[in-house]
C-alpha positions, 0 to 999 in steps of 0.5 A: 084570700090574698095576704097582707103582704100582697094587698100592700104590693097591690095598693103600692102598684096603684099609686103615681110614680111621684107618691112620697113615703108619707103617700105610701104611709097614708094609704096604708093606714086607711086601708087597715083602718078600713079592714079593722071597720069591716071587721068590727062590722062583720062582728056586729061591733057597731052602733046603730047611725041613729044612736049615735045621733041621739047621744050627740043631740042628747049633749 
């Protein structure tokens, strides 16, 4: 498993030459978030999509 420290040189050697800070901040962020829903995935910390459906048309 690769550290974060790694997976953040990696993401930044994807990005253009021409990526800003706020680029860098942004992908960044996403792939935290993204890493935190997998995790809460893996965990079973999920609602199923046709549940949330219902509460929404419930409303």
């Amino acid at each position: 498993m690769s550290s974060v420290k790694d997976e953040a040189r990696k993401l930044i050697e994807r990005l253009p030459s021409e990526a800003t800070w706020d680029d860098v901040m942004y992908e960044l962020y996403v792939k935290k978030k993204l890493a935190q829903a997998l995790k809460a995935a893996d965990e079973g910390r999920v609602i199923a999509h046709d549940k949330v459906r219902a509460s929404f048309l419930a409303e």
